[in-house]
C-alpha positions as CSV (number, residue, x, y, z in Angstrom):
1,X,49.2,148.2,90.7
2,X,50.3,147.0,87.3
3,X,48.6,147.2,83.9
4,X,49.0,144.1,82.1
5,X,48.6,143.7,78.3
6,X,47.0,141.0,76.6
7,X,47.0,140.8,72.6
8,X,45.1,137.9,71.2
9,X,44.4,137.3,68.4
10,X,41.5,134.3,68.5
11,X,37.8,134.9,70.5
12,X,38.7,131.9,72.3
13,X,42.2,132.9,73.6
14,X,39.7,135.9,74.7
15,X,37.3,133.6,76.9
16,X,40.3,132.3,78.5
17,X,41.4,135.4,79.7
18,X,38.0,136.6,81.1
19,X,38.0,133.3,82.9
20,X,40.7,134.1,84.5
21,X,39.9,137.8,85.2
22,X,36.7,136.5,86.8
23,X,38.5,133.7,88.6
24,X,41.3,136.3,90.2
25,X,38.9,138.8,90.7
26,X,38.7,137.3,94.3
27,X,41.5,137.5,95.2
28,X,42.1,141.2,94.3
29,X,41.3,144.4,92.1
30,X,41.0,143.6,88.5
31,X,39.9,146.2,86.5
32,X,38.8,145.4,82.9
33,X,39.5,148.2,80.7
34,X,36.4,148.8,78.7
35,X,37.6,151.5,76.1
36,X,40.9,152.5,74.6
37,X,43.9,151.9,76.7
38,X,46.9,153.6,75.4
39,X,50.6,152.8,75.8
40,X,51.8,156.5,75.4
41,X,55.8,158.1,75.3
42,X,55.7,161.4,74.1
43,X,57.6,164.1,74.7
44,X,54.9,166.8,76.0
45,X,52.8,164.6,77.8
46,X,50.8,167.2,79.6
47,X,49.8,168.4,75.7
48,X,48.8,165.0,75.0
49,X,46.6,164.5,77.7
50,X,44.9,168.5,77.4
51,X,44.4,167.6,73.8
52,X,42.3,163.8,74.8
53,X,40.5,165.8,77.8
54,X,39.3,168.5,74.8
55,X,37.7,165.9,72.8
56,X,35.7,164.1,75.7
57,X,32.1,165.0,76.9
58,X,30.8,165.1,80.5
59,X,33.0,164.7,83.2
60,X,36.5,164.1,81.7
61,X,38.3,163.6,84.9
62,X,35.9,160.4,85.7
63,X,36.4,158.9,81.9
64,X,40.6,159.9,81.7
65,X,42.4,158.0,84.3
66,X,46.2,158.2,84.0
67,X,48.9,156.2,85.4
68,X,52.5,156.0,85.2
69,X,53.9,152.9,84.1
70,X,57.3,151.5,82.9
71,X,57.3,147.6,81.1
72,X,58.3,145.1,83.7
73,X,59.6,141.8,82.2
74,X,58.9,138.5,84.1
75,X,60.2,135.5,82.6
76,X,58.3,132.5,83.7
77,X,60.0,129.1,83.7
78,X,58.1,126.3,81.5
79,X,57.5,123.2,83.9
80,X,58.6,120.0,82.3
81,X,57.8,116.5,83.2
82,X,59.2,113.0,81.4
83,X,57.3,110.1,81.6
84,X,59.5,106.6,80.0
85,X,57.8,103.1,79.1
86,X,58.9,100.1,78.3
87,X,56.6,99.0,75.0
88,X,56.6,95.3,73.3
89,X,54.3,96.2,69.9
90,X,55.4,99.1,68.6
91,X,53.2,99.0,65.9
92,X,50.2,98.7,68.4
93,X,51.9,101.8,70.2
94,X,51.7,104.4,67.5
95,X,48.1,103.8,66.8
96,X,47.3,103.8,70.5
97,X,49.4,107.3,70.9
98,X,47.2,108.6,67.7
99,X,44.3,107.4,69.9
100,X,45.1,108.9,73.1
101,X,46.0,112.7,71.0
102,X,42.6,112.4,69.9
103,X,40.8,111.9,72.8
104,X,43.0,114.5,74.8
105,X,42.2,116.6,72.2
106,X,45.6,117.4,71.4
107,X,46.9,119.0,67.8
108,X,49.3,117.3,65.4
109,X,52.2,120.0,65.2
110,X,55.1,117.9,63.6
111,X,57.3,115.2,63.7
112,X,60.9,114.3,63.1
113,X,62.1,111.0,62.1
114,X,60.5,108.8,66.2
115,X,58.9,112.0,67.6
116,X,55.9,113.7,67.3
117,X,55.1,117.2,68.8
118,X,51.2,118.1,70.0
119,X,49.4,120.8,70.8
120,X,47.1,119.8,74.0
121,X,44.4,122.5,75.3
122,X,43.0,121.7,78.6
123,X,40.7,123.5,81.5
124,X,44.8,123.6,83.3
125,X,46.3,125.6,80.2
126,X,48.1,124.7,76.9
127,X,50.5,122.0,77.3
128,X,53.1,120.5,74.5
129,X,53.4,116.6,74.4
130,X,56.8,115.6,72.4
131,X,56.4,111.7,72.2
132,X,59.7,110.0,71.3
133,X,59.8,105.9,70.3
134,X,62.9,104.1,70.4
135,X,63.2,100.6,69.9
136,X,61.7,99.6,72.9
137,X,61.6,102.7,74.7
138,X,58.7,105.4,74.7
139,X,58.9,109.0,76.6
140,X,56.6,111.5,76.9
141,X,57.9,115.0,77.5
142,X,55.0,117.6,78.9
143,X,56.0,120.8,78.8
144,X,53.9,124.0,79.9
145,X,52.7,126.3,82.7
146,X,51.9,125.8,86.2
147,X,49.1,122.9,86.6
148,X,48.7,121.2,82.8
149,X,52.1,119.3,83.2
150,X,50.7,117.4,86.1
151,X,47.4,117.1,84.8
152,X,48.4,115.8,81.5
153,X,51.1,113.6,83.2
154,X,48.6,111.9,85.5
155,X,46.1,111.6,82.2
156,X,49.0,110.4,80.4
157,X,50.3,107.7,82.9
158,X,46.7,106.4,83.5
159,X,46.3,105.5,80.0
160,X,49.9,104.3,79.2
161,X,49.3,101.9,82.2
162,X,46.9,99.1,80.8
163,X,49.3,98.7,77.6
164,X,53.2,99.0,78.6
165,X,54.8,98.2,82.1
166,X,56.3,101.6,83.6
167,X,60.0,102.2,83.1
C-alpha cells in the first residue's frame, strides 16, 4: 500500500487526476482522501496523535487512520520518438507546422534560432513537440510519458504525409 501525493495547482490538472483515480480504480484499491492528509515527523508521535484524537467528535478511531510511510522515489524515463522529412517549400512548411500546433492544440513555448518547442495536451497525457528546420531537413522530436509519444507520432506522420516525402 502506498500513499501517493499529488500537488496541483490548476482545476484541470485536478480532473485529470480523478480520471485516472476512476480509471485504476478497477484494477485495485484507490482510496481518495477526503479530508486532511498529513505528512508528519515529529519526535513524540504518540503525543501528536493523542492530541488530534482529543480534538475529534464521534468515533475517532473510524475518522484517524494512521500509516507508516517513508518517501519512495521512482524515476520514470521520458519516451522519446524522432520523426525526419524531407521538405521542398520551406516557407509553405512553417505556416503548415503553425497550422498543425493549432489544430493539435498544442502551446507555443519557445523557439531558438530553426526550432520551436510546444506544449501538446492530449486524452494520452502532455507531450512536448521540438520541431527543428534545416535547410531541407525537418524533425520532429516527441517527448513524454507512456502512450502520447505514439499518439502524437502517428497524428504527426499522418499529416506530414500529404506535404513532404518521409525521410
Amino acid at each position: 500500500m502506498y500513499l501517493v501525493v499529488v500537488n496541483y495547482d490548476k482545476d484541470v490538472e485536478r480532473k485529470r487526476i480523478d480520471y485516472l483515480i476512476e480509471k485504476w480504480s478497477k484494477r485495485g484499491k484507490i482510496e481518495k482522501i477526503k479530508k486532511t492528509a498529513l505528512i508528519v515527523d515529529v519526535d513524540n508521535m504518540d503525543e501528536f496523535i493523542k492530541e488530534i484524537s482529543s480534538k475529534l467528535e464521534g468515533n475517532e478511531e473510524k475518522k484517524l487512520k494512521l500509516y507508516k510511510i517513508e518517501e519512495v522515489r521512482k524515476k520514470i524515463q521520458k519516451e522519446k520518438n524522432i520523426l525526419k522529412y524531407k521538405i521542398k517549400d520551406t516557407e509553405f512548411l512553417r505556416k503548415f507546422i503553425d497550422y498543425l500546433m493549432a489544430k493539435m492544440g498544442g502551446a507555443y513555448i519557445s523557439s531558438i534560432g530553426n526550432t520551436a518547442k510546444y506544449e501538446v495536451y492530449t486524452k494520452k497525457g502532455k507531450g512536448i513537440v521540438k520541431i527543428i528546420i534545416n535547410n531541407s531537413d525537418v524533425m520532429f522530436e516527441i517527448e513524454g510519458y507512456g502512450e502520447v509519444v505514439n499518439y502524437l507520432s502517428e497524428k504527426i506522420d499522418e499529416e506530414m504525409r500529404f506535404i513532404v516525402k518521409g525521410g
